[in-house]
GUNUNU-292241 format. One record per residue: residue in one letter; x, y, z of N, C-alpha, C in turn. Coordinates in steps of 0.05 Angstrom, whole numbers, padded with zeros to 5 digits, always signed. Example, Ala and Ser with C-alpha at 12.3 -4.5 7.8 and 13.67 -1.06 7.14 Angstrom:
BEGIN
A+00264-00114+00156+00246-00090+00156+00264-00066+00156
S+00257-00045+00142+00273-00021+00143+00258+00001+00157
This chain:
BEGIN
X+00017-00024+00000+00000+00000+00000+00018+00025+00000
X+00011+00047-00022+00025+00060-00021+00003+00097-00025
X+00023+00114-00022-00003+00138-00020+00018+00163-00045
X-00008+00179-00055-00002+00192-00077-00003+00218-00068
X+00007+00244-00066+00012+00267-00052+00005+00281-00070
X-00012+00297-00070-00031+00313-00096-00035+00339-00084
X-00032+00359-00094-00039+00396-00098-00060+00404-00109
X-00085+00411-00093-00108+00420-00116-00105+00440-00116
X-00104+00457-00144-00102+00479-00153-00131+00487-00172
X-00140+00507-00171-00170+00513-00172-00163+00542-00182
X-00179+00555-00209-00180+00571-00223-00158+00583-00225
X-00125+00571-00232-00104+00579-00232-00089+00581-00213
X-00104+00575-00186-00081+00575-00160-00082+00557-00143
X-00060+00558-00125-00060+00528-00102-00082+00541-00081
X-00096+00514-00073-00116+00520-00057-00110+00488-00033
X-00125+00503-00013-00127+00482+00004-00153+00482+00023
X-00175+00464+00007-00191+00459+00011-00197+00458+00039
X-00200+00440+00053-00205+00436+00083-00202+00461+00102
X-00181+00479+00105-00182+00501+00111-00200+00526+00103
X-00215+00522+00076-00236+00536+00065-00262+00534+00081
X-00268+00505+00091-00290+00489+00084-00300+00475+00067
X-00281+00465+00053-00292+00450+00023-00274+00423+00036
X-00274+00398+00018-00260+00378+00022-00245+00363-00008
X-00221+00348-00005-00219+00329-00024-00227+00312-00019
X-00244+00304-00045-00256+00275-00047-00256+00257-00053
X-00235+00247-00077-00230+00224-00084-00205+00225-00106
X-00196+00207-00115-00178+00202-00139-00180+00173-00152
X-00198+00171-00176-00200+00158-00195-00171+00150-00214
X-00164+00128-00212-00143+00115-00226-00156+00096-00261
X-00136+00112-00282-00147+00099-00303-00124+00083-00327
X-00126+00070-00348-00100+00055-00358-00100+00065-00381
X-00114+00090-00388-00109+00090-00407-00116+00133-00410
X-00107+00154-00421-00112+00176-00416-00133+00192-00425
X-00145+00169-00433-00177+00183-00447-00191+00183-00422
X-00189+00165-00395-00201+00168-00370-00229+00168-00375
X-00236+00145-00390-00267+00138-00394-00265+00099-00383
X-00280+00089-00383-00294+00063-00382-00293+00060-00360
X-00281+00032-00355-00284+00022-00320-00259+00026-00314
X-00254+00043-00281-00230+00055-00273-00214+00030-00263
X-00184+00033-00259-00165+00004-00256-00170+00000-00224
X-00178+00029-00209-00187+00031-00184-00188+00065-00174
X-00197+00061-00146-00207+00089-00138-00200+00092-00108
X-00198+00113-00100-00182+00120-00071-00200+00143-00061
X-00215+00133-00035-00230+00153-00022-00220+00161+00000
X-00197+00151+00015-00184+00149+00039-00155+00169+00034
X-00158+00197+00042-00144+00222+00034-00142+00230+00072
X-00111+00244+00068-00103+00257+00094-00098+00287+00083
X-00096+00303+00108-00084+00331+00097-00053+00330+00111
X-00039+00341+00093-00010+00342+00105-00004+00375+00117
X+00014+00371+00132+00021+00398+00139+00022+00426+00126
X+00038+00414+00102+00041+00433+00082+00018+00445+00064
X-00012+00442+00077-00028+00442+00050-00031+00414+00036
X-00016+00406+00029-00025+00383+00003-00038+00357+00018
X-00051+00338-00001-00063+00318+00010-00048+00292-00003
X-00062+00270+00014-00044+00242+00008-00062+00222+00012
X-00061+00215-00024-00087+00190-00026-00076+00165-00014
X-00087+00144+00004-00084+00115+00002-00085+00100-00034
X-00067+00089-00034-00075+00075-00060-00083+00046-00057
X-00093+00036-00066-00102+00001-00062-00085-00015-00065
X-00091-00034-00049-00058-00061-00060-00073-00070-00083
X-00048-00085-00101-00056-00097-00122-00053-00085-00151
X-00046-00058-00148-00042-00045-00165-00014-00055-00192
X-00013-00060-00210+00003-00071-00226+00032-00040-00226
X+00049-00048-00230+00071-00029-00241+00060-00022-00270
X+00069+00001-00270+00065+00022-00295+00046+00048-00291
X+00036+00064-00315+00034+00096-00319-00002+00082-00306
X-00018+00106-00293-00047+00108-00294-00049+00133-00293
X-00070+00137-00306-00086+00170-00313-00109+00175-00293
X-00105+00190-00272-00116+00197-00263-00142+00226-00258
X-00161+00226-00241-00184+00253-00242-00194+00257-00216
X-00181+00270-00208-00184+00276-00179-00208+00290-00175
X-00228+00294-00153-00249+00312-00144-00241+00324-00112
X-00245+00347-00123-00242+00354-00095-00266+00388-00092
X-00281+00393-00069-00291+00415-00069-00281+00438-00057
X-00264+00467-00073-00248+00479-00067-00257+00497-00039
X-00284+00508-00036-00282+00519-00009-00317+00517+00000
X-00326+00523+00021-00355+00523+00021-00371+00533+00010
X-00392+00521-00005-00409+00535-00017-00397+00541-00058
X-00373+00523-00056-00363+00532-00087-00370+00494-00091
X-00380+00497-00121-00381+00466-00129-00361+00451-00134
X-00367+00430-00135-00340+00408-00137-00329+00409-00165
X-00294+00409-00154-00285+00408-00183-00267+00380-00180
X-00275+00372-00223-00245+00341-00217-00228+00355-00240
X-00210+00344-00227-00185+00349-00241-00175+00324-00259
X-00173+00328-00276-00159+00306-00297-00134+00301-00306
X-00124+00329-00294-00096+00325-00300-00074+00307-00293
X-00084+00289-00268-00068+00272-00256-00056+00247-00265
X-00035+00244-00270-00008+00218-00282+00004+00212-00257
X-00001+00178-00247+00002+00161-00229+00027+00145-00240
X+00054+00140-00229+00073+00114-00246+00073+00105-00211
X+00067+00079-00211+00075+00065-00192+00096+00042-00208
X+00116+00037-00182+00111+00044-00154+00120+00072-00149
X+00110+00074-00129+00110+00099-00119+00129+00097-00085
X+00141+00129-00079+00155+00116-00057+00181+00100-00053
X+00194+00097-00081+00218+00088-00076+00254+00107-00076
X+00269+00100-00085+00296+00114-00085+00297+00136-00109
X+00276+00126-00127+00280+00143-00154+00274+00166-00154
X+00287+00188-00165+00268+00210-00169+00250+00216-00186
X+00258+00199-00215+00232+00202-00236+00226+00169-00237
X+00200+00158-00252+00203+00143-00261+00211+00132-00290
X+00208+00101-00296+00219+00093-00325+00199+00101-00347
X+00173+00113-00332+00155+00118-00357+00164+00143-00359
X+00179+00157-00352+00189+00186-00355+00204+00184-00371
X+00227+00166-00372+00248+00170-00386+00239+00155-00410
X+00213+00135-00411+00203+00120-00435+00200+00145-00452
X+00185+00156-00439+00166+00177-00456+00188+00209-00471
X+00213+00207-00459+00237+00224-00472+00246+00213-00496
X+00248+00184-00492+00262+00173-00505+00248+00170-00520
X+00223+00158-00531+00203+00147-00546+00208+00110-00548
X+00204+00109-00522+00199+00078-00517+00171+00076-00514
X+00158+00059-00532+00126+00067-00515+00112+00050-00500
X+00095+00054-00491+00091+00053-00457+00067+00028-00473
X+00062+00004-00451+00068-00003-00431+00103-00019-00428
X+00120-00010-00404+00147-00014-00407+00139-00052-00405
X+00159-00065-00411+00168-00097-00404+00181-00085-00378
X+00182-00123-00361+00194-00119-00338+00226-00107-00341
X+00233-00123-00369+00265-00115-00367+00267-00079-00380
X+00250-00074-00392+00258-00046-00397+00249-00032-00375
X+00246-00039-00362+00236-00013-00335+00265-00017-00318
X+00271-00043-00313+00303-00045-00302+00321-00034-00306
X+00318-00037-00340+00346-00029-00347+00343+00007-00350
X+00322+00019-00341+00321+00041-00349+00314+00054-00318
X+00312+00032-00291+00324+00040-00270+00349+00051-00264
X+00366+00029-00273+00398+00033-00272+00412+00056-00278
X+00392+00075-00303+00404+00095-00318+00393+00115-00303
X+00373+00117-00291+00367+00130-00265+00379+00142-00243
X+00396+00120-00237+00404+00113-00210+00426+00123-00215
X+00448+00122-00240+00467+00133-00256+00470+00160-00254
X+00435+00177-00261+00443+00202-00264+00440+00215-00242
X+00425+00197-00219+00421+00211-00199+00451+00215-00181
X+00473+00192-00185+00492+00194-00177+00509+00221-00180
X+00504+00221-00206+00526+00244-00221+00515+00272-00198
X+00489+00275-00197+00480+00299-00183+00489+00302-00164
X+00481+00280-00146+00488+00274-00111+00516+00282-00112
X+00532+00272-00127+00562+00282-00128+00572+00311-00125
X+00560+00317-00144+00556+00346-00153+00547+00367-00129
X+00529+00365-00123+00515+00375-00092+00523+00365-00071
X+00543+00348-00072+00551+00339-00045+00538+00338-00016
X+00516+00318-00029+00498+00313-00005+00482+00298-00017
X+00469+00280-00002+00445+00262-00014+00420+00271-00031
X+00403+00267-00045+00385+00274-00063+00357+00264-00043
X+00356+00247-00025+00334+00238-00015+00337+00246+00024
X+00321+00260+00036+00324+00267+00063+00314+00249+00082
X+00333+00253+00110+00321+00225+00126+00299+00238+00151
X+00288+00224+00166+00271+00218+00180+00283+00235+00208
X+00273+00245+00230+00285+00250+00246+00252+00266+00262
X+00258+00252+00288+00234+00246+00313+00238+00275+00335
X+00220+00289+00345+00223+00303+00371+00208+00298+00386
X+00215+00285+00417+00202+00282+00432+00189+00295+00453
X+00167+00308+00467+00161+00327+00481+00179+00353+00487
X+00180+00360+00457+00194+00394+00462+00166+00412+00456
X+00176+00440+00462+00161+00466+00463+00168+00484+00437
X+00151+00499+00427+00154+00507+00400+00169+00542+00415
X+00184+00550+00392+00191+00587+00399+00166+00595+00390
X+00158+00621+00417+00135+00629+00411+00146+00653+00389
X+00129+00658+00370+00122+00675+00347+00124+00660+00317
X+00122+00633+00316+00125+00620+00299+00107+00599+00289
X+00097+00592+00259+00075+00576+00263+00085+00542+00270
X+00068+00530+00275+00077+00497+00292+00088+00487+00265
X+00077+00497+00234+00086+00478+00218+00109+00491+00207
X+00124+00517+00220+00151+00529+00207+00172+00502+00221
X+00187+00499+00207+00214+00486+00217+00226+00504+00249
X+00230+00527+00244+00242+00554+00259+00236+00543+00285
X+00207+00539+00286+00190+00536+00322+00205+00509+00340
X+00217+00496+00322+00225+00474+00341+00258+00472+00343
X+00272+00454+00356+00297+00455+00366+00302+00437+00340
X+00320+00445+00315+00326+00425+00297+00352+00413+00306
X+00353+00397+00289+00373+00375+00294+00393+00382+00272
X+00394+00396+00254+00422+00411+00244+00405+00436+00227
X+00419+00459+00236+00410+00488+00236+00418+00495+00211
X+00441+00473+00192+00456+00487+00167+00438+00474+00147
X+00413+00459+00148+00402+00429+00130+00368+00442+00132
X+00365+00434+00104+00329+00444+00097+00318+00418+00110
X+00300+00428+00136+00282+00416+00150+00255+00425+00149
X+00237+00398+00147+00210+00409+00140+00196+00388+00153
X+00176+00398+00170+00159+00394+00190+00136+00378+00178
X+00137+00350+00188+00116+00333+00179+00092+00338+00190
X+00093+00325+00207+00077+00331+00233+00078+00327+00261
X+00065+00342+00273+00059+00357+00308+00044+00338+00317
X+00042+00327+00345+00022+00319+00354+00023+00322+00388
X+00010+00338+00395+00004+00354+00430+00004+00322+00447
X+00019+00332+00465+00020+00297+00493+00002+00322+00513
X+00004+00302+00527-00015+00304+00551-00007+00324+00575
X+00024+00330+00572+00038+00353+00590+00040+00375+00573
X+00026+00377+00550+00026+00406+00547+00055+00411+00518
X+00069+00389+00515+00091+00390+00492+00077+00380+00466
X+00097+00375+00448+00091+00361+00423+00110+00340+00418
X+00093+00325+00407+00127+00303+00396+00120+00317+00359
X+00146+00325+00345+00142+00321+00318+00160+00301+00305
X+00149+00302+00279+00163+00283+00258+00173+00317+00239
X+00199+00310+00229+00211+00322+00218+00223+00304+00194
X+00228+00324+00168+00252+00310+00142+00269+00329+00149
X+00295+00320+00152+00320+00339+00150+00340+00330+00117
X+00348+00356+00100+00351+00348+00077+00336+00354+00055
X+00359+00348+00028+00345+00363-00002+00331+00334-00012
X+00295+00345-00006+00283+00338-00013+00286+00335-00044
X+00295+00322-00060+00307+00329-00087+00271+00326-00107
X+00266+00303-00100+00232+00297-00114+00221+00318-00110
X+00220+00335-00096+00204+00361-00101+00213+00379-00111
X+00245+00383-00118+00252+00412-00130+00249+00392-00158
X+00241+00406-00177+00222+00417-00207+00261+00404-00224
X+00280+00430-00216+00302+00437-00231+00323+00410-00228
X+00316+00390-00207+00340+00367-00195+00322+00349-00220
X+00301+00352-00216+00285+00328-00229+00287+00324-00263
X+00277+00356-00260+00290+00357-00296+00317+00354-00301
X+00342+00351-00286+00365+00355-00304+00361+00316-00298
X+00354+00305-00280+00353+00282-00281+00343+00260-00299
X+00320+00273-00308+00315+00262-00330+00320+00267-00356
X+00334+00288-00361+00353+00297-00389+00382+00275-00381
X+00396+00278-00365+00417+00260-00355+00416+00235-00369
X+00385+00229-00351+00385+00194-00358+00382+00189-00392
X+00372+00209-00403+00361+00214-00434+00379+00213-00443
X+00393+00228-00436+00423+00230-00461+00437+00209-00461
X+00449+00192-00435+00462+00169-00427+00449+00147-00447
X+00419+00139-00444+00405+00120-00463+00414+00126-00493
X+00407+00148-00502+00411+00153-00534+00441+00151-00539
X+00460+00160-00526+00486+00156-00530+00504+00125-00524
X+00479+00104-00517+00487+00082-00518+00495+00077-00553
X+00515+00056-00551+00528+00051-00574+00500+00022-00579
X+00491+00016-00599+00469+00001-00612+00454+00007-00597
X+00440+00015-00585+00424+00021-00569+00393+00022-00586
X+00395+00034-00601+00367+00041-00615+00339+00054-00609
X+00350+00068-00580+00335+00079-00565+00331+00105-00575
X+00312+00128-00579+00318+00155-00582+00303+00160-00610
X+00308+00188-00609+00309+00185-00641+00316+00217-00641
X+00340+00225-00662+00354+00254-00663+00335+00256-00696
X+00343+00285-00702+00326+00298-00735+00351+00284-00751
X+00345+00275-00778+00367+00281-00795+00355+00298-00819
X+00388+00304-00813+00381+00331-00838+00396+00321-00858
X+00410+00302-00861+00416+00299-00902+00424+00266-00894
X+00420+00263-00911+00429+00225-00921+00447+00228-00954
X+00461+00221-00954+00482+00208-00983+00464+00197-00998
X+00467+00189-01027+00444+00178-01050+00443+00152-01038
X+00474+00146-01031+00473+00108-01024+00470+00102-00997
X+00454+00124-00982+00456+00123-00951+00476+00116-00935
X+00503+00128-00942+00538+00122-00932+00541+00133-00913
X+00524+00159-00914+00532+00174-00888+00511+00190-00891
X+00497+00203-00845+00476+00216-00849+00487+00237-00831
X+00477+00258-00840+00480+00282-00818+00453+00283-00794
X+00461+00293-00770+00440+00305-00764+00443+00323-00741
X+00415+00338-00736+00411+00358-00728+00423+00364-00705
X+00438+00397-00704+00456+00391-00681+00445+00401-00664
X+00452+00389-00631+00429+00403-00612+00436+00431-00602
X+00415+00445-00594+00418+00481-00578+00441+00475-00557
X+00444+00498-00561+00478+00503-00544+00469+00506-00515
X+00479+00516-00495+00472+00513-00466+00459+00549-00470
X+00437+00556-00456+00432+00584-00458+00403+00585-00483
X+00405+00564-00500+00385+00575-00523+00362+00549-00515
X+00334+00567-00528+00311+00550-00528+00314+00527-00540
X+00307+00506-00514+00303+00477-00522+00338+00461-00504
X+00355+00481-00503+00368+00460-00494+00378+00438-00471
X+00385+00435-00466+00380+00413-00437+00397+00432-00421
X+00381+00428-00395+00397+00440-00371+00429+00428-00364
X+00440+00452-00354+00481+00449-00347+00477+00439-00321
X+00494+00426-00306+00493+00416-00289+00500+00438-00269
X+00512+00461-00278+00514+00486-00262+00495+00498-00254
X+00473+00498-00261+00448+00505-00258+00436+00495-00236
X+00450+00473-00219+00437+00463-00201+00456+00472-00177
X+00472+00495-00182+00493+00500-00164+00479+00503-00137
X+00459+00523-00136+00440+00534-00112+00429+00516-00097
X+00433+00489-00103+00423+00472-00085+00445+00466-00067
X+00463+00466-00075+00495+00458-00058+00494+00465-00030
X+00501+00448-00010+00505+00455+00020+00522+00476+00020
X+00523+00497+00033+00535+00519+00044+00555+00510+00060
X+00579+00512+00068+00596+00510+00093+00606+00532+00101
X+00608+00534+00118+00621+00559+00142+00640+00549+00156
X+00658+00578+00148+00689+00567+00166+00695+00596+00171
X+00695+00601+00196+00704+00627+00216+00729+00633+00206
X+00733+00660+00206+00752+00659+00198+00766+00672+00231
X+00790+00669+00231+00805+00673+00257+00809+00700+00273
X+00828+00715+00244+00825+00738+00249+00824+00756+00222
X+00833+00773+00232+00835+00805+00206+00862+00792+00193
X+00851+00791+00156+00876+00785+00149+00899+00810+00136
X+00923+00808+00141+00946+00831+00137+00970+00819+00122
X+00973+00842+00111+01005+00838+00092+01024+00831+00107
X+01036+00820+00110+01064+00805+00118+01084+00824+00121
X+01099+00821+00143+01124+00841+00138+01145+00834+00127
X+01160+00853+00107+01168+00881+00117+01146+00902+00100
X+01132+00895+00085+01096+00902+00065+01080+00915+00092
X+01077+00910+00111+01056+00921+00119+01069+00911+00149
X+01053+00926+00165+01059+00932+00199+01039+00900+00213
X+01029+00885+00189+01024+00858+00208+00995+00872+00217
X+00988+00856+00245+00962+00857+00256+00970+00878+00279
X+00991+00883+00293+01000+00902+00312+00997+00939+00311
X+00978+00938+00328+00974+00968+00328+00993+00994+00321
X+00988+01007+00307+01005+01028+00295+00994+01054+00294
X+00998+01077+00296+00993+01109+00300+01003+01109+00273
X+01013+01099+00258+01029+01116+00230+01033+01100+00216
């Protein structure tokens, strides 16, 4: 059993229902993206998370691969129910990856439904580019778990800021799962400490260009497919289209681009630094 973390967004913006008075209501699972006939299954059993967003139960039994989903949810009291259709399900869901293989199917033009072995082998190239990043950022791509037991929040802060509670490293993006009040008047929370990488937009996309390029640049591979722009009479030799440079529309993100995610380090510095003598009078006080 696994659960699907969904944002309802309503006439162009994020909304969060339950705080309105409205509720989410369901998410309809389908196999195919026309999201008509009999659904593969349906999830009525929704939480609200701290953050705003909600988190469907999904049913056991569910096969691996892509479902099209249409969420309903009613945005505030007294406004009618809206479904959303926009929703794309790849289970499994919940594991080490950041994208899945129907992601990188659908770059590549593998078409979907994947075989067991092409979803493997197009794990590996995954796991590959996620490496290169993690390297790069020098820090893990996925954040761990970390418990507080009957502490007190700083007053002027909301319970779900990180800020209110005593974190467990002050230099690391921590984000507050959830609070729950004991009986003396504290809270125990659940915390993530760490770059949530599945949620930043910019880790995800260079990840799945990564894994893209690695597949097509396999030698026989036959994966991909580039433009050609000229073929020989006897088909001897073909040119083709060369890709956008780093900076121009269409081309794949630089891996520099993901600099701003990089841990920060801090190192004090000791003191005031000074020219060396016989250049300069050193750190020692001087009138002249």
């Amino acid at each position: 059993m696994g659960t699907y973390t969904y944002q309802p967004v309503h006439a162009g913006l994020v909304c969060d229902p339950e705080s309105e008075g409205g509720q989410v209501v369901s998410l309809v699972l389908y196999t195919g993206p026309e999201r008509d006939g009999v659904p593969a299954a349906a999830s009525t059993g929704v939480s609200r998370l701290a953050d705003g967003r909600y988190a469907f139960t999904l049913p056991d039994g569910l096969a691996d691969g892509r479902y099209w989903g249409a969420a309903s949810f009613i945005p505030a009291q007294g406004v009618p129910a809206v479904t959303d259709r926009t929703v794309r399900l790849d289970l499994p869901v919940g594991g080490a990856l950041l994208v899945s293989p129907e992601q990188i199917a659908e770059e590549v033009g593998i078409p979907l439904p994947l075989t067991a072995a092409q979803r493997e082998a197009l794990r590996v190239d995954i796991g590959k580019a996620q490496a290169d990043v993690s390297s790069y950022l020098g820090r893990p791509l996925i954040p761990r778990p970390h418990a507080l037991r009957g502490v007190s929040p700083l007053y002027g802060y909301d319970l779900s800021d990180a800020r209110a509670w005593p974190a467990p490293s002050y230099d690391d993006i921590t984000t507050v799962l959830s609070y729950t009040p004991t009986a003396d008047g504290h809270y125990d929370v659940r915390l993530l400490v760490g770059l949530h990488a599945a949620e930043e937009e910019p880790i995800v996309r260079y990840v799945v260009a990564h894994a893209t390029e690695m597949i097509r640049n396999k030698p026989g591979s036959g994966d991909g497919e580039r433009r050609v722009t000229s073929v020989s009479a006897e088909g001897q030799s073909v040119s083709y289209d060369s890709a956008p440079v780093t900076g121009q529309a269409g081309a794949l993100p630089a891996l520099d681009s993901l600099s701003g995610y990089r841990k920060l380090l801090y190192r004090p510095i000791v003191g005031a630094p000074a020219v060396a003598w016989p250049y300069g009078r050193g750190r020692r006080y001087s009138r002249w």
